[in-house]
C-alpha positions in Angstrom: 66.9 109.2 37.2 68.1 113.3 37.6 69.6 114.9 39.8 66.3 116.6 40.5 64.7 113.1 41.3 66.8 112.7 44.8 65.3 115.7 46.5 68.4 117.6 46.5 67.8 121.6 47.5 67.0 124.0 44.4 70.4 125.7 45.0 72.2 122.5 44.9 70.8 121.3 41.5 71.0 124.8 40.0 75.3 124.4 41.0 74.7 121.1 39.2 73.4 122.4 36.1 75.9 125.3 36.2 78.9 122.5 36.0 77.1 120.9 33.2 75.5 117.8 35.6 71.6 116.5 35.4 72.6 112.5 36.0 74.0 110.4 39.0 76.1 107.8 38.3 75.5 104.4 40.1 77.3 105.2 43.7 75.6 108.5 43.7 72.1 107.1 42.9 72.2 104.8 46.0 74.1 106.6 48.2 72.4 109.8 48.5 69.2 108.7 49.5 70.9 107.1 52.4 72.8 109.4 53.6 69.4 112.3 53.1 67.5 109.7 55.2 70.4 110.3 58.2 71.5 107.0 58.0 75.0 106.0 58.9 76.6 104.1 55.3 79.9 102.4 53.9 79.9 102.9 50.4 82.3 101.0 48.2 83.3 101.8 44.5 85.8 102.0 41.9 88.1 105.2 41.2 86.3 108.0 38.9 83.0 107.2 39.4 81.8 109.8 41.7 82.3 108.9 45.1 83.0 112.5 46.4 80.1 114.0 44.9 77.7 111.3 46.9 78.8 112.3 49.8 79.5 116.0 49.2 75.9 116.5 47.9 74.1 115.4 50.7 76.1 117.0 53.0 75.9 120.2 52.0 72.0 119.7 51.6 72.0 118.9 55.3 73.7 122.1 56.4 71.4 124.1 54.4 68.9 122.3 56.3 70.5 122.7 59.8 71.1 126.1 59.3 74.2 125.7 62.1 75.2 129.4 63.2 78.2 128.0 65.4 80.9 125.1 65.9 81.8 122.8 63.1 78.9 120.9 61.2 80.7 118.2 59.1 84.4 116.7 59.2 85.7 114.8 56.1 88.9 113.2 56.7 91.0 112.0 53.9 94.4 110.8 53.5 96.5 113.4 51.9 97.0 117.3 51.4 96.0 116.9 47.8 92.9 114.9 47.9 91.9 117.9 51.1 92.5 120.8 48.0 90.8 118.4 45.4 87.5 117.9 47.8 87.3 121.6 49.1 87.5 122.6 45.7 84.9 120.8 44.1 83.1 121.8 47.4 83.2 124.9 46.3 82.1 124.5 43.2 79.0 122.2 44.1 77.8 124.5 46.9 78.4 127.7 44.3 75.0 129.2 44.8 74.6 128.2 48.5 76.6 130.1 51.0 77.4 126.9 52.7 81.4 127.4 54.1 84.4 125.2 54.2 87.8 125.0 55.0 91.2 122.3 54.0 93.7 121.8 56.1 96.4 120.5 56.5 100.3 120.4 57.0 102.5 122.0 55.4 101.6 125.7 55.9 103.0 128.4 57.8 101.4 130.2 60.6 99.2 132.6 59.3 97.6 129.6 57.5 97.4 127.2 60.9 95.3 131.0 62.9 92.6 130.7 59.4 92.4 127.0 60.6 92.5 127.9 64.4 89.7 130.5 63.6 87.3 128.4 61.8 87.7 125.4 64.3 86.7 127.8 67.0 84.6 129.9 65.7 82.4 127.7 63.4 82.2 126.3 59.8 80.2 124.2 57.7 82.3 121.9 56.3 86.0 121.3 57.1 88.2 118.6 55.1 91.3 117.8 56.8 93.9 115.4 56.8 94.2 113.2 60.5 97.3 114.6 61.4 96.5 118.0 61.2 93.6 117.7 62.9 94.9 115.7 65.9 97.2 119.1 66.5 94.2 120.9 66.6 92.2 118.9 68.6 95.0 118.8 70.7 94.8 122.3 71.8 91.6 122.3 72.8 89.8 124.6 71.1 87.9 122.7 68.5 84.4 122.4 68.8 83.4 119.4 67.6 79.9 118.9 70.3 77.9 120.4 67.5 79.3 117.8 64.8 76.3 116.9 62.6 78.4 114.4 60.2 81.8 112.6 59.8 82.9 111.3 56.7 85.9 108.9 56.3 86.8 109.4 52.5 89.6 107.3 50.9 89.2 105.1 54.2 91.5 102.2 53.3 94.2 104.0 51.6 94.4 105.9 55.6 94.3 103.0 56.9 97.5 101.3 54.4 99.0 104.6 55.4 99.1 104.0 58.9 96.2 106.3 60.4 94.0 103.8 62.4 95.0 104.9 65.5 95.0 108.9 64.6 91.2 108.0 63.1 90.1 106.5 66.2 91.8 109.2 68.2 89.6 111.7 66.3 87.1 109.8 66.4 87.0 109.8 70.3 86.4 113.5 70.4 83.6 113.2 69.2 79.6 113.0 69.8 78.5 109.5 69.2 75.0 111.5 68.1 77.0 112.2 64.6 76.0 110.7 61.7 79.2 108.6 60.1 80.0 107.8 56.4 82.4 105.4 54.9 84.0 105.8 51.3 86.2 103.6 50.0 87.8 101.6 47.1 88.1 98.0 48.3 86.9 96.5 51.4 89.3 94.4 53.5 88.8 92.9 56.8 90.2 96.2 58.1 87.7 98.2 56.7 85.3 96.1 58.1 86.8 96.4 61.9 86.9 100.1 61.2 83.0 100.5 60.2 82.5 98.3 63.4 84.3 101.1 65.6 82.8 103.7 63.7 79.5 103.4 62.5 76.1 102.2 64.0 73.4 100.3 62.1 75.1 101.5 58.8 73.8 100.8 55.4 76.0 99.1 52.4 76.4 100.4 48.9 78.9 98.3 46.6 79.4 98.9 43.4 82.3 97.3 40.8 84.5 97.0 44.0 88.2 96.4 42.4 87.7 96.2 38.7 89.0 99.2 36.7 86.7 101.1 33.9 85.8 99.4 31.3 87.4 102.5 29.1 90.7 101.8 29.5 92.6 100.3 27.0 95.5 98.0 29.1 98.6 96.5 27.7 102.0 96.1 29.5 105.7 95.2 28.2 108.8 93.2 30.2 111.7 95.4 29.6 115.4 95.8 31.3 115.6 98.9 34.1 117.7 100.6 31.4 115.5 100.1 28.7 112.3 102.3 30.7 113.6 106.0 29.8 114.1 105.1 25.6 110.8 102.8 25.8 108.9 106.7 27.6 110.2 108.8 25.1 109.2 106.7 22.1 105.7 106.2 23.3 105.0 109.6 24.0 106.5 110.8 20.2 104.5 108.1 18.8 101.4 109.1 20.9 100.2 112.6 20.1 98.4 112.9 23.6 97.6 115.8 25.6 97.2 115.0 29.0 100.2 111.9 30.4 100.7 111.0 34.3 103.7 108.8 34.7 103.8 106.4 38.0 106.8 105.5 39.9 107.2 104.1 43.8 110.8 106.3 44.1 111.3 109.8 44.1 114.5 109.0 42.9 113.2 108.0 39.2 110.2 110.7 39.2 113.5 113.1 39.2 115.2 111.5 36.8 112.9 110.8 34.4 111.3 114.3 34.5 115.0 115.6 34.3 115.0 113.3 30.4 112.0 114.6 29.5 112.0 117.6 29.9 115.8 117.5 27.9 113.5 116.1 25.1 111.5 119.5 25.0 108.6 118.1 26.3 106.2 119.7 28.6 106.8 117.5 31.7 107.2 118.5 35.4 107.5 116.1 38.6 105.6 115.9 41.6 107.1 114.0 44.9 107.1 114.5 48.7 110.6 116.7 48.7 108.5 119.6 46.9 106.7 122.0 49.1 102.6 121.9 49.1 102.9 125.3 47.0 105.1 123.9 44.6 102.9 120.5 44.5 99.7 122.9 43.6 101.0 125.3 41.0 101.9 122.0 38.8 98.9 120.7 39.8 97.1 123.8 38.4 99.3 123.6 35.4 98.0 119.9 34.6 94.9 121.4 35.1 94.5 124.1 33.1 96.7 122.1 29.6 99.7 124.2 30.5 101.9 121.0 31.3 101.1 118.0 29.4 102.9 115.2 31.4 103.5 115.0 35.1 105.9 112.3 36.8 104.4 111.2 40.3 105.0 109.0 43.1 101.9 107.4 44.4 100.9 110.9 46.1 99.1 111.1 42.8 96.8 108.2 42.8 93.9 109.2 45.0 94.9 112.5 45.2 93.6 114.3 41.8 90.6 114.5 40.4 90.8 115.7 36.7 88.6 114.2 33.7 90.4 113.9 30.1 93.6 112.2 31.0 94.7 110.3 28.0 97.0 108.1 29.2 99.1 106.5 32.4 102.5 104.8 32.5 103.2 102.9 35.2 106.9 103.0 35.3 107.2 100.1 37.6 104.7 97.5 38.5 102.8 98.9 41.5 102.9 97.1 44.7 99.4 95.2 44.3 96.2 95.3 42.4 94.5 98.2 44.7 97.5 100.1 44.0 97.3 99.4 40.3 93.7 99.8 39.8 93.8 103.6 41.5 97.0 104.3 39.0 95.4 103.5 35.7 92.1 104.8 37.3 93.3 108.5 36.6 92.3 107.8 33.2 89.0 106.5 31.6 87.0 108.9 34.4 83.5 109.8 33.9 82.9 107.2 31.1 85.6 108.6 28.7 88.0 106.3 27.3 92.1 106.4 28.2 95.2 104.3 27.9 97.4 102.4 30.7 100.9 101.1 29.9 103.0 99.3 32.3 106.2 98.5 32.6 107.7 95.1 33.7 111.2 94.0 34.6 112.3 90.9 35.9 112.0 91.2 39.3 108.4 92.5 39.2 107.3 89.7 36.7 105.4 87.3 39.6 104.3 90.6 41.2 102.3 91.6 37.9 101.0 88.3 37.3 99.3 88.5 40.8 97.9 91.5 39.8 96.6 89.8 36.3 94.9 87.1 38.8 93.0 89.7 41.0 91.8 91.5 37.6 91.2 87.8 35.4 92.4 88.7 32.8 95.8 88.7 31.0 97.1 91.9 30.4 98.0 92.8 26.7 102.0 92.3 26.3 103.5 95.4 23.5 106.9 94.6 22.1 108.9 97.4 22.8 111.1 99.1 19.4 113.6 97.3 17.8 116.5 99.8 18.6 116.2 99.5 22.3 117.0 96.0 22.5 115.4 92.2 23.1 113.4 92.8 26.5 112.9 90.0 28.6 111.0 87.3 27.9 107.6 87.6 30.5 107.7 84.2 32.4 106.4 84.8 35.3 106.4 81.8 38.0 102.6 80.8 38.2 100.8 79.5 41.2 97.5 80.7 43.3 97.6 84.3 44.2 97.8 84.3 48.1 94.1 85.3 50.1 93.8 88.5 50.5 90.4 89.2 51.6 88.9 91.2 49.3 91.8 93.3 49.6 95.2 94.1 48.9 96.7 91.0 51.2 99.2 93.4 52.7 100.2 93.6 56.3 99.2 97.3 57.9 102.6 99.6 56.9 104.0 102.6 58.9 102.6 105.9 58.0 104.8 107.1 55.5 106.3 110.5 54.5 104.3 111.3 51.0 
């Protein structure tokens, strides 16, 4: 099947052949149809294979078809301020040739940026992609027009809901006309998601594709070492590995500093990304990732849903992420658009049990590396087995406190 076979408009397809596309993958095959035919959908697939093109597609179809000269015709939520850029700019690029219109937004800005978004809330746009709580501060005010609302999309929809955005979804959600059409993307589906396509949608179609397995591409080994061994055990895989695009993962902002700080004393081409920097700041590395100007960036989680860039060679997770989901979304930045790429982890002693659950939600044993003789014996990986708890299909954790990012 083409792109041509899905009945996509002219325009769309010719946007598609300008970016070098002429085949769906799997979640775009089934999905578009569905969502073309005006049905309501939950669609749930891996990282990297093409979830945001599945729904962006058909929705910029549809507003070339609706031809919507006021108000807003579309609202895709998403978690975080990146993932908002990342969508609006491929947006842009998909809906090239056209002249359909979209907006971000989201927090951060000053107040020239929050009149644009006033403006185009009030006054009308195709598209807008915003994160929940900027959008509730809209809303708020009383000035968005959301009666003409064609189609809501819910993108990312369990990581907003680990985030702590249920009740600013359904809060959104009850501004609007219950005439919309509603899609659901997402990586996993837990219980949760389930009650949330219950709220949400009506008579909804399912699309599932290689729900919580990572891409076959990646090559995935791990190694148990001491806290102090992680910084020696960085720099000598990054010598020894002649790569040109790196993302290293850590849960504190306190080791994304430091280690960037190392680095970067090394002379390599490394800058950080964490929630202290300011959304400009975040961008301009961003763009410098993008464009080969910066070959490694250190992140926090911020980072795992919220790029989208293909030829990443390889991801260290500096600590064991908190579950699988979390894990599968890390190592997902590589291996995208069936490329090949490299995950390392790293294990201490603590985090042992915690990466053997993960190794039960994947079956399969990860690969354990010995780390260089001159760093030291590391410990020995001996994790205490037993049954991974029930989880649901999901990640098994309790619903957290939104969280500053």
């Amino acid at each position: 099947m083409t792109f041509k076979d899905l009945n996509l408009n002219d325009l769309l397809i010719e946007g598609l052949e300008a970016m070098g596309f002429s085949t769906p993958t799997p979640i775009q095959e089934q999905s578009i149809p569905i969502i073309l035919d005006g049905k309501d959908i939950i669609a749930c697939a891996q990282t990297g294979t093409g979830k945001t093109a599945a729904f962006l597609l058909p929705i910029i179809h549809k507003a070339m078809t609706d031809n919507q000269k006021e108000g807003v015709n579309t609202l895709i939520i998403t978690p975080t301020r990146e993932l908002a850029v990342q969508i609006d700019q491929q947006l842009e690029g998909l809906a090239y040739f056209t002249g359909v219109s979209s907006l971000a937004i989201y927090g951060g800005g000053d107040g020239a940026s929050f009149d644009k978004e006033k403006r185009a809330l009030s006054e009308g746009a195709d598209i807008i992609v915003g994160t929940p709580g900027r959008l509730i501060s809209h809303l708020n005010l009383g000035y968005v027009k959301v009666s003409t609302l064609k189609h809501l999309v819910l993108d990312e929809a369990d990581r907003m809901l680990d985030m702590g955005f249920s009740e600013d979804l359904m809060k959104i959600v009850s501004f609007l006309s219950e005439e919309r059409q509603t899609l659901m993307f997402s990586a996993t589906m837990p219980p949760k998601i389930r009650e949330l396509a219950k709220n949400t949608l009506k008579e909804h179609e399912e699309v599932n594709i290689a729900i919580s397995k990572p891409a076959a591409g990646i090559f995935q080994a791990a190694f148990s070492v001491y806290d102090n061994q992680k910084e020696g055990l960085t720099a000598h895989l990054l010598k020894a590995q002649p790569l040109q695009s790196i993302i290293i993962f850590s849960s504190t902002k306190s080791n994304v500093k430091s280690l960037n700080k190392s680095l970067q004393k090394l002379g390599l081409s490394c800058e950080a990304i964490h929630s202290d920097l300011e959304q400009q700041e975040r961008e301009e590395v961003l763009r410098a990732f993008k464009n080969r100007e910066v070959k490694i960036v250190v992140a926090t989680d911020i980072l795992s849903r919220g790029i989208d860039i293909d030829g990443i060679d390889l991801v260290i997770n500096y600590d064991v992420p908190n579950d699988g989901e979390d894990y599968i979304h890390r190592i997902g930045r590589t291996a995208r658009a069936a490329s090949k790429g490299i995950a390392f982890t790293y294990i201490n002693p603590k985090d042992q049990h915690k990466f053997h659950n993960i190794e039960l939600l994947l079956e399969k044993e990860i690969v354990k590396g010995k780390i260089p003789e001159h760093l030291g014996e590391g410990p020995v990986y001996a994790p205490k087995k037993g049954k991974r708890k029930p989880s649901g299909g999901g990640n098994g954790r309790k619903p957290s406190k939104r969280r500053k990012r």
